[in-house]
C-alpha positions as CSV (number, residue, x, y, z in Angstrom):
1,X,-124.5,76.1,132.7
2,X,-123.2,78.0,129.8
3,X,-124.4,77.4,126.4
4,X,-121.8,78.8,124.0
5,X,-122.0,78.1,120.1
6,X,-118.4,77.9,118.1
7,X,-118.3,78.0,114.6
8,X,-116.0,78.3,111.6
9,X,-116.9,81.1,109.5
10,X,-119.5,84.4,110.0
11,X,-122.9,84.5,109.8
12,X,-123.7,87.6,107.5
13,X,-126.3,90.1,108.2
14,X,-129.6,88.7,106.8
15,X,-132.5,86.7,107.3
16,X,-130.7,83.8,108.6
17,X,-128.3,85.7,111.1
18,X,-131.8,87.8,112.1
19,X,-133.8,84.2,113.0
20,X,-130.8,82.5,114.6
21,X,-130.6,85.2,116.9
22,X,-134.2,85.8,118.0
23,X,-134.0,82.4,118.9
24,X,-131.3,82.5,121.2
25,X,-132.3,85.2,122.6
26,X,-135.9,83.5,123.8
27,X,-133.4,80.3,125.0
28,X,-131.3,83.1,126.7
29,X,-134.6,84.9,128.7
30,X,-135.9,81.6,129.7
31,X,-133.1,79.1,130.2
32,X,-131.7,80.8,133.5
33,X,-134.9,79.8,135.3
34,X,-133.8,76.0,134.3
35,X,-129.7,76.7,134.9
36,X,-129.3,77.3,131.0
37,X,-127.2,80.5,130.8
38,X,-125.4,82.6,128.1
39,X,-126.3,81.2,124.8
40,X,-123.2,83.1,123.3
41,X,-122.1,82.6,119.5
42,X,-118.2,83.1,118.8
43,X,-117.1,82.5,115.4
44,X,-113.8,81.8,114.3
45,X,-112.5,82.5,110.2
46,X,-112.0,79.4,107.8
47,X,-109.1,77.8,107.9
48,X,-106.2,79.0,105.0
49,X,-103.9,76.5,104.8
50,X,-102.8,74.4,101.2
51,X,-104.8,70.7,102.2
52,X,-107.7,69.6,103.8
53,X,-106.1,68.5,106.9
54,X,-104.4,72.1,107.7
55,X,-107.3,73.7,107.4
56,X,-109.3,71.2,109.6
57,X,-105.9,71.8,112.0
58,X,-106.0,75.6,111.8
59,X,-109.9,75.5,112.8
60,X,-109.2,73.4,115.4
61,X,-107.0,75.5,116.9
62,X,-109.2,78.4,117.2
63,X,-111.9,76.8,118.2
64,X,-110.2,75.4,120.8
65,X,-109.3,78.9,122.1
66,X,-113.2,80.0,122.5
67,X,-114.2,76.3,124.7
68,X,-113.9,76.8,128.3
69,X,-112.3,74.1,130.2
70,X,-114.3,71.2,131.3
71,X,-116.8,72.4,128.8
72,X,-119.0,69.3,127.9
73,X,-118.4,69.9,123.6
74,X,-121.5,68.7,121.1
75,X,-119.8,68.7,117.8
76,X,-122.1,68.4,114.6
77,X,-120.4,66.2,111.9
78,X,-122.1,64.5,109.5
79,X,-121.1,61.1,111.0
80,X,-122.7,62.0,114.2
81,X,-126.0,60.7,115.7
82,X,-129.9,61.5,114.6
83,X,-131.3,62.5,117.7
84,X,-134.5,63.5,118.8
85,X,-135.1,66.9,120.0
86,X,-136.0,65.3,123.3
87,X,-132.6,63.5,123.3
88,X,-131.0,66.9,123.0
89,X,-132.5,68.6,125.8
90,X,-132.2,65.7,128.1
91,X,-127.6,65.6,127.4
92,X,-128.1,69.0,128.2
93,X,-129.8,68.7,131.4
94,X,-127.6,65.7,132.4
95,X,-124.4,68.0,131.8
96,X,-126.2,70.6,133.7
97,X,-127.3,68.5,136.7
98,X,-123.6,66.6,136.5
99,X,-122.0,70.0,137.4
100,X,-120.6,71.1,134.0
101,X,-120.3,74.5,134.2
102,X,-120.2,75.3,130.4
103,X,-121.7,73.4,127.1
104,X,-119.9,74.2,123.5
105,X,-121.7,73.5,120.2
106,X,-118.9,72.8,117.6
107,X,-119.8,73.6,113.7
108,X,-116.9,73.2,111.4
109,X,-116.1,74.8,108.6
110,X,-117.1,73.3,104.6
111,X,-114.1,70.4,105.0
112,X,-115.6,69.3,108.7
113,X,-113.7,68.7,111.7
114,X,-110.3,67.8,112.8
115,X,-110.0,65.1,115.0
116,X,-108.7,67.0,118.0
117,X,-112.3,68.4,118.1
118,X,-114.5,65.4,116.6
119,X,-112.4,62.9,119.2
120,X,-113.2,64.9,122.4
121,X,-116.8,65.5,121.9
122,X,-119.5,63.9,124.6
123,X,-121.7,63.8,121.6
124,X,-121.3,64.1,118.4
125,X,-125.0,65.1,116.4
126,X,-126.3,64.7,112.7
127,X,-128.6,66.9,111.7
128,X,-129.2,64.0,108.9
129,X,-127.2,62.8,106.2
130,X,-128.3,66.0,103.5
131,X,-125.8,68.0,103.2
132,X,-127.1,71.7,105.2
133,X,-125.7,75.3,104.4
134,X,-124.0,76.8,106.8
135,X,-126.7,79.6,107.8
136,X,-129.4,77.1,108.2
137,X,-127.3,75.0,110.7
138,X,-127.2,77.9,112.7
139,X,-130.9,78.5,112.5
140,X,-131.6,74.8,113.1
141,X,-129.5,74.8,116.7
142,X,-130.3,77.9,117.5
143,X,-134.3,76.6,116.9
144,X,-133.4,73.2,119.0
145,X,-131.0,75.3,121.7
146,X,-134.8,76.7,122.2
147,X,-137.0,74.2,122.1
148,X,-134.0,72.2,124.8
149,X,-135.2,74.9,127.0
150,X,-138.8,74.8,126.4
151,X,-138.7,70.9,126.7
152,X,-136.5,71.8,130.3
153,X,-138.8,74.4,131.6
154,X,-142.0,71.6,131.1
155,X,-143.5,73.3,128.7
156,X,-146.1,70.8,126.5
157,X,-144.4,69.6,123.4
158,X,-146.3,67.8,120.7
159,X,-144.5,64.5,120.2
160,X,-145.3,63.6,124.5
């Protein structure tokens, strides 16, 4: 299964951009032993329209254009669930063993999603209720889009 993050806005050059990517790129050498493939980031620019609700629409629309079809779609919103990094790993290896071929990670841009995104999720995740910049979202899935494929792969974790 494909792992693909899509997200509203660039990640700049920096310390943030360098960490998110070393860890996908330790998810992306061991996840194809456990089905876990890809682990691609495609971004998408912030919306530019007058309201809140055409941007939200205008992101939407993008995003939508980097989500394969029949991909099983995690959004993160605010409203979304607290789970545990066990929790995480184990929707993605249900997807996986249910024959999804692909698995999209939605981050929004700074006025969240629009409900064509938010409504079709399988899951829909919190990181908690503080608000989080938008380059340590990135670092944070990136670190749990690892430790999914540690988790997956049996290696020991410390909460078991």
């Amino acid at each position: 299964m494909q792992i693909v993050v899509a997200a509203v806005g660039r990640l700049k050059a920096g310390p943030e951009r360098e960490l998110a990517a070393r860890y996908l790129d330790r998810a992306a050498k061991t996840g194809p032993r456990i089905g876990l493939t890809g682990f691609q980031v495609r971004e998408v620019t912030e919306g530019r329209g007058a309201s809140v609700a055409s941007r939200r629409a205008e992101e939407a629309a993008a995003l939508a254009g980097l989500l394969a079809p029949g991909a099983a779609r995690v959004v993160l919103d605010e409203r979304g669930a607290a789970l545990a990094s066990r929790d995480f790993a184990d929707f993605l290896a249900r997807e996986r063993d249910g024959g999804r071929t692909a698995a999209a990670i939605v981050i929004g841009g700074p006025d969240g999603h629009d409900p064509a995104i938010r409504d079709t999720a399988a899951l829909v995740v919190s990181f908690g209720a503080m608000t989080w910049p938008h380059q340590l979202v990135r670092v944070m899935l990136a670190e749990q889009l690892y430790r999914a494929v540690t988790l997956l792969s049996g290696h020991p974790y410390h909460r078991d």
